[in-house]
Structures are given as C-alpha cells and as structure tokens.
C-alpha positions in Angstrom: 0.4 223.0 165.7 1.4 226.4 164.4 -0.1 229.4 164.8 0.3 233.1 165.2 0.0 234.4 168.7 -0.7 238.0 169.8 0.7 236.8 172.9 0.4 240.4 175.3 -1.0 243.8 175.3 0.9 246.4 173.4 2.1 247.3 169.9 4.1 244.5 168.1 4.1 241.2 170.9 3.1 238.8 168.2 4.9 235.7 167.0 4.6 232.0 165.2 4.4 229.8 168.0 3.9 226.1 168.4 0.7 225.8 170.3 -1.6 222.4 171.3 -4.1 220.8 168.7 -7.6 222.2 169.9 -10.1 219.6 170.3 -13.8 220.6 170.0 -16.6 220.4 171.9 -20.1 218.3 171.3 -21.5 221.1 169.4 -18.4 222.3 166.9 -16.2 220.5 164.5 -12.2 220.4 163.8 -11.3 222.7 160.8 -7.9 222.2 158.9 -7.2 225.8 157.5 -6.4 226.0 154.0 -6.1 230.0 153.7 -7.2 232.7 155.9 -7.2 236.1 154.7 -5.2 239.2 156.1 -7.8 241.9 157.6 -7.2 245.7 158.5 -8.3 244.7 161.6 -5.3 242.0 162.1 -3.1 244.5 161.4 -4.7 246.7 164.3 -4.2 244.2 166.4 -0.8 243.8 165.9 -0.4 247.4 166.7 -2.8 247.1 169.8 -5.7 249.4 167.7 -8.6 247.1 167.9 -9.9 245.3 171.2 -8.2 241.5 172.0 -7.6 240.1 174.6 -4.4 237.8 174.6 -2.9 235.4 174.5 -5.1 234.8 171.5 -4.6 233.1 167.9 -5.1 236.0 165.3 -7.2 235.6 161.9 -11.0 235.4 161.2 -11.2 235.5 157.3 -10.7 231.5 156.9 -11.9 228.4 154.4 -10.8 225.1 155.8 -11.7 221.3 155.7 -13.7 219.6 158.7 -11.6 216.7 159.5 -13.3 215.9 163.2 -16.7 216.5 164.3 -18.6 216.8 168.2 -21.1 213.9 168.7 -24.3 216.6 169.0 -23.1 217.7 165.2 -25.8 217.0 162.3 -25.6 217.7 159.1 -22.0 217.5 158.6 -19.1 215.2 157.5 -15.4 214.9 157.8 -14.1 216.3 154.2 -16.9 219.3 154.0 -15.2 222.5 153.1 -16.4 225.1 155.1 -16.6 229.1 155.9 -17.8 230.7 159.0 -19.6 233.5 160.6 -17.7 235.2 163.4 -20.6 235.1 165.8 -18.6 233.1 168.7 -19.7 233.1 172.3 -23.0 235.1 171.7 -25.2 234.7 174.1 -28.7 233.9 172.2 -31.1 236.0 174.8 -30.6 239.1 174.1 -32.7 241.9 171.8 -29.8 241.4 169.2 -29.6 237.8 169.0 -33.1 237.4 169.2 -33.9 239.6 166.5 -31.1 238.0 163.9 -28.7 240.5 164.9 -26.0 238.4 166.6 -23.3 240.7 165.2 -24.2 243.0 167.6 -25.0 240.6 170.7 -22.6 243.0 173.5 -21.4 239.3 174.7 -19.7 238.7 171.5 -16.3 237.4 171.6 -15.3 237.0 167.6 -12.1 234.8 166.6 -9.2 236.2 166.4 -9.6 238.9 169.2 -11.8 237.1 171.6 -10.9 233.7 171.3 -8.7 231.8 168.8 -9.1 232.2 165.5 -7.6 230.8 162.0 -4.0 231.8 161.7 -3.4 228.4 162.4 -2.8 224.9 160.9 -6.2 223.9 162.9 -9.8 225.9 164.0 -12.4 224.4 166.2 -15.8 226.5 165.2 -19.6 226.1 166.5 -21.5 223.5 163.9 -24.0 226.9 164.0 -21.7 229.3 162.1 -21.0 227.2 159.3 -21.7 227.6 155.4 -20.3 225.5 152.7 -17.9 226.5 149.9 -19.2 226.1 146.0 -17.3 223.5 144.8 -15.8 226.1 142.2 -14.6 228.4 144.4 -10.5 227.4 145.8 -9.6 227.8 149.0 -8.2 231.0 148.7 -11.3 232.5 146.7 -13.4 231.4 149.8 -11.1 233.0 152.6 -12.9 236.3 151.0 -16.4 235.2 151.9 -16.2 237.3 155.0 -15.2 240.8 154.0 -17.7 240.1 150.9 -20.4 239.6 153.6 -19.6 242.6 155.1 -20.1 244.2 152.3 -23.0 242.9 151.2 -24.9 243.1 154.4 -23.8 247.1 154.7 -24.4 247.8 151.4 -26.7 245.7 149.9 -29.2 244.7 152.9 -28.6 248.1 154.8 -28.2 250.8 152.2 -30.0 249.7 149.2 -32.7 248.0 150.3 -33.2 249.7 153.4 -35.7 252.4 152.3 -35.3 256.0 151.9 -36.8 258.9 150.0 -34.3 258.5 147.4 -34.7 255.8 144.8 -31.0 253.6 144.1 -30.6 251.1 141.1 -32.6 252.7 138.6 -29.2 252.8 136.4 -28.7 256.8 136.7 -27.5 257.4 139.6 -23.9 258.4 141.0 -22.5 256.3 143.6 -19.2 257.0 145.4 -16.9 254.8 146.9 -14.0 255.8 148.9 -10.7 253.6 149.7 -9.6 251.4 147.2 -8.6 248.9 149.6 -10.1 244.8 149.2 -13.4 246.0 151.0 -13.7 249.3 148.5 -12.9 247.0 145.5 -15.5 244.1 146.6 -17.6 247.5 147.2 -17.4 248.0 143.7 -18.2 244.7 142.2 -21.5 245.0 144.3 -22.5 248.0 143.3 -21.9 247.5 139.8 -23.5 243.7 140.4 -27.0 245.4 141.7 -27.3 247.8 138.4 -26.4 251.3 139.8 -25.2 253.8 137.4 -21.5 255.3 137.7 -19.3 254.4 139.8 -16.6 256.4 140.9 -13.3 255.3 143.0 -11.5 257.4 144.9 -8.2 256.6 146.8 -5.3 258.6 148.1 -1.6 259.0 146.0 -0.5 255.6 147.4 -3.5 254.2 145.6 -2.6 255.5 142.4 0.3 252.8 141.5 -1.9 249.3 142.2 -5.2 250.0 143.6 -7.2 252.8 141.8 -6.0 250.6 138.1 -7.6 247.3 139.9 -10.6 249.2 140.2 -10.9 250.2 136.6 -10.3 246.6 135.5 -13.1 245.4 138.2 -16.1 248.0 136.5 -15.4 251.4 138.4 -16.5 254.2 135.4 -13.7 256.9 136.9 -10.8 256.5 139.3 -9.7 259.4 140.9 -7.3 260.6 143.9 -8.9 262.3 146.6 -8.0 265.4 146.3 -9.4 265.7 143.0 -13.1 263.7 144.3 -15.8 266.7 144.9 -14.8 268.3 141.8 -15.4 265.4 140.0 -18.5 264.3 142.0 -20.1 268.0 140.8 -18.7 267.9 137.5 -20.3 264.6 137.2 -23.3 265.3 138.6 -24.5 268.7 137.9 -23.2 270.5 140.6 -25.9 268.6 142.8 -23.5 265.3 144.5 -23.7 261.9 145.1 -27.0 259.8 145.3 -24.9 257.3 147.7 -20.8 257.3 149.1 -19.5 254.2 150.7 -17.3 254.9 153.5 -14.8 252.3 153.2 -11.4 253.5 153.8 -12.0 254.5 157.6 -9.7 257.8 157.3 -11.4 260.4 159.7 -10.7 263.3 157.0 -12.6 260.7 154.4 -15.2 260.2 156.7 -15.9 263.7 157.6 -15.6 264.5 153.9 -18.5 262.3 153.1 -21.4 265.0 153.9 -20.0 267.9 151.2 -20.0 264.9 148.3 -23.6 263.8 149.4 -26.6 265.4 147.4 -29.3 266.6 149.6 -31.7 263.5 150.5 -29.1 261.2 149.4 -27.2 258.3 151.3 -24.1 257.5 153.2 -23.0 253.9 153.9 -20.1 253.7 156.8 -18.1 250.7 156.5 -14.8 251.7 157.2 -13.5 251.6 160.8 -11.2 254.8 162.1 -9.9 252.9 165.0 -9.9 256.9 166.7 -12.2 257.7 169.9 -13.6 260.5 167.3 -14.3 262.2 164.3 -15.4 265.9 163.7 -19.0 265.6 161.8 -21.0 268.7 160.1 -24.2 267.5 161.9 -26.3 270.5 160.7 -25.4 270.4 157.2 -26.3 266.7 157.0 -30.4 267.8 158.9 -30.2 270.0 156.5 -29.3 268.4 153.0 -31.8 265.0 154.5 -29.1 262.6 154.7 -29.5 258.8 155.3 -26.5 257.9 157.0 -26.4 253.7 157.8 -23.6 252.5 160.1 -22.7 249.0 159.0 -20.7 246.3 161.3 -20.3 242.7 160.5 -23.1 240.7 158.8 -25.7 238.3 159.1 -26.2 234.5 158.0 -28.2 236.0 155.4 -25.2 238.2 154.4 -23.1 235.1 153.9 -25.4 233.1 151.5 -25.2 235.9 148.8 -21.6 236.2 149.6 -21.0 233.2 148.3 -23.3 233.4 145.4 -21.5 236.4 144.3 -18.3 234.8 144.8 -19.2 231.7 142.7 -20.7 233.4 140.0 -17.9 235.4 139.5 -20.1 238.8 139.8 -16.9 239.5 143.5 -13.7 238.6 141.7 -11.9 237.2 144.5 -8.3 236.0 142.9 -8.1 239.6 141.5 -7.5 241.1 144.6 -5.2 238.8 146.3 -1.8 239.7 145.7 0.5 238.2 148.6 0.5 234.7 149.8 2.1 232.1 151.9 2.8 230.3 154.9 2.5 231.4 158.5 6.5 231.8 158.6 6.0 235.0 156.3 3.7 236.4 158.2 5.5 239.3 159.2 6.6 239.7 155.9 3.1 239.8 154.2 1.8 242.4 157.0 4.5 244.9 156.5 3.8 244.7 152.4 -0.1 245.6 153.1 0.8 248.1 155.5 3.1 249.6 152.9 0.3 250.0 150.7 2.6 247.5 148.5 -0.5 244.7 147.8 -4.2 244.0 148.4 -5.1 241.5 149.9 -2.6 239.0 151.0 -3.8 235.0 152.6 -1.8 232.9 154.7 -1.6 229.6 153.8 -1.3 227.5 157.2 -0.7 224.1 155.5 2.4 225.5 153.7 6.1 225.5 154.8 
C-alpha cells in the first residue's frame, strides 16, 4: 500500500513509499482511510519539531471504513465508519490511565509519531479507541473529529466547566481567542456554541487575507490583527480585560502576551503548542491579577462523543475550514500551502490517485 514515511531523524527525510498491508491483531480491526486531516504537528514532524520516532507512517486526524476485524473484536462489523482516539500503546496501570486520563499515560506512543498512523491507504487501530461517524457527516467532515476533541476537552471540559471564581456563559462576558488557524476557528464555534458573550479573533497580518474573514463568517463578533488586540480587548471591555483567552496559535510572543489581556481573576486556556524548550512568563503579575491558567493536551473518550455531536449538528462547521485536498502524491504540495499560511486545513485523501 501507500503511505507517507518520515523515514529518519532530521528536517525534511519524508516520502510516499510503497509499504506492506498491516494486518491486525485479535484485539483491533483493518481501517481503509478515506481522509485524514493535515495537523501542525505533521508539519513539525516533517521538520524534526515534535518527538517521532522513525521509520514511522505520519497522520492521526483520520475517518476510514473497517474492512477486517481481530477475532477478540465485539461490537463491530466490516463496513462501520469509524474515528479514533490516539491513545495507542498506553499502558492501562498507571495514575493517568486509571483515572480516565490516558492522554497523559507517559507510556503513550500516539499514531503518527509513535507507531503508524493514517497517511495511508490502510490503519490497523485498537477495537478500544473507536467511535462511529453520524451518518451525515462525509468523510472528510469526520477527519476533524480529533482537533474538535481537542478543543472541546481544553475548552469546554477544562476551562468552562472546571470551576473558578469567575462565572463564564452567562452571555456578558469577553472571551479572546488567539490564532486563527483550524483549532482557533473550531475554538470559536465552541465558544459561541456554549452561549459566551463576544468573541474576539485575533491573528497576525498573514491572517488577514483568508483566516480572520473565516472567522467572521463562523460567529467571531470582532476580528482583529494582533497588534491592534489589547487595545481592543480594553476598549471593549472597560479598561478591565478579558474574562477568558484561548491560547491557540502556540507563538511564544502570543503566549507570553496572554497575561496583560487577562482581567484579574479571569482565565487562560493553553492549547497551542510552541514546539520551543521555553517561553518568558510574567509569573508575579499573573499571582497577582488571580489567574486560572489550564494547560490542555489531547482529550478524552468523553471529548470525542461531543465532538461528534457538534460536528453533526452543524454547531463545528467542518467543510468550512477545509480548503486543500487530495491524494497522498500531493502531499508535499498541500504541506508547503499550509505552511505558507496559503489555506486552512487541508485532508489527504488516501484512496485517490
């Protein structure tokens, strides 16, 4: 079969190659890949920015077809279409897994860095991980299930109902979220899908031509470049900040700029990953303004069912955001147009070409 390869350690040392059908064990089933969604993280890895360890087949953000299943299996048939949680080779004893936090199990090897993942015509994946697609959702709307679940686990299950002196969805308060990029915009839709007040989007120049409009369109109440943000964010809010900003862009001048656009005992959500050793934080300022700050990575089974509620309800456009598709053979193609701040979200389409 085909499949993209990060085949060594090092920047670039990726390809298309021609690789053996995997067969799976008693416990996991054979996936044809329909679509599998392009992450920031992908793109790391190309570059040699985010841990893997190769040779390894790239891609986690898939929807596919079970077309073989491993005789312990229950509960599933050849022709189910299917999403997954990234939870792979947990090991089920520690503090983390035992408490519904597999994300975080330290034994964790997730496809597409740890083991082989869904750029490829074919995915074996643990019976375990599995969640059905709505039957309205395509293919290419599912392959969004995961960064949605992110999402929704970081903001939703973390932020907003995770208890804090400050009260969120009562419709008047101020939320900011930075990076206009497919986890910012699926930000939005949240927020704006769990009754907070304004919403205000903020993404640098590049933003301005494709990104920043999308976020209008999707329910954002201003757009504005970054340089512009805090004046805005006082402007808009009396001169006191945001109730809550969502970190989702990962830029380490973004991050750090989260505390001055925070009002005191309001909240910051960290989504975004830097991929730097470190980032410069104003530690005093945020003991003494009585910040929550919640660090968010990955998501829970939990996370997934509402993902895909949202997703079939329409209240996370998915086809909005995608705006390059096709084959594996345009691969590099695709990544260099993301990279370029030239689309979205772009989905590779293994079955195609």
């Amino acid at each position: 079969m085909k499949a993209i390869v990060k085949y060594q350690k090092g920047d670039g040392f990726m390809e298309l190659r021609d690789v053996p059908l995997p067969t799976p064990t008693d416990d996991e089933v054979l996936i044809r890949v329909w679509a599998c969604g392009i992450c920031g993280s992908d793109i790391h890895i190309f570059h040699d920015e985010h841990p893997n360890y190769p040779p390894v087949i790239v891609g986690h953000e898939y929807s596919g077809e079970i077309i073989a299943l491993g005789k312990n299996v229950k509960g599933w048939k050849e022709g189910d279409r299917v999403v997954g949680e990234t939870h792979t080779k947990t090991c089920g004893e520690c503090l983390f897994c035992r408490t519904g936090n597999q994300q975080l199990c330290p034994h964790k090897r997730a496809p597409g860095w740890g083991i082989d993942g869904a750029f490829a015509e074919y995915l074996t994946y643990p019976a375990r991980l599995l969640h059905r697609i709505p039957d309205n959702l395509s293919w290419e709307e599912a392959s969004l299930a995961e960064p949605t679940a992110i999402c929704v686990h970081g903001i939703l299950e973390r932020t907003l109902r995770g208890g804090s002196d400050t009260t969120l969805m009562s419709g008047g308060e101020t939320v900011v979220v930075i990076g206009p990029g497919p986890i910012g915009l699926i930000a939005l839709q949240i927020l704006k899908a769990a009754g907070v007040g304004k919403v205000i989007v903020s993404g640098t120049p590049r933003s301005a031509r494709r990104r920043l409009p999308l976020a209008k369109e999707l329910g954002a109440d201003y757009v504005v470049s970054r340089e512009d943000l805090s004046e805005v964010v006082m402007n808009l809010t009396g001169g006191n900040g945001a109730d809550l900003v969502v970190e989702c862009s990962g830029s380490p001048s973004a991050i750090s700029s989260t505390y001055e656009l925070s009002r005191q005992l309001g909240r910051i959500c960290f989504i975004g990953i830097s991929g730097v050793d470190s980032i410069s934080i104003p530690h005093d300022k945020e003991i003494f303004k009585g910040l929550s700050t919640i660090y968010c990575f990955s998501h829970r089974y939990t996370s997934w069912e509402t993902a895909l509620s949202f997703l079939s309800a329409g209240r996370v456009k998915a086809r909005e955001l995608i705006t390059h598709k096709g084959p594996l053979e345009r691969w590099e193609e695709i990544f260099e147009a993301l990279e370029g701040g030239e689309g979205i979200k772009g989905i590779l389409l293994p079955q195609e070409g």
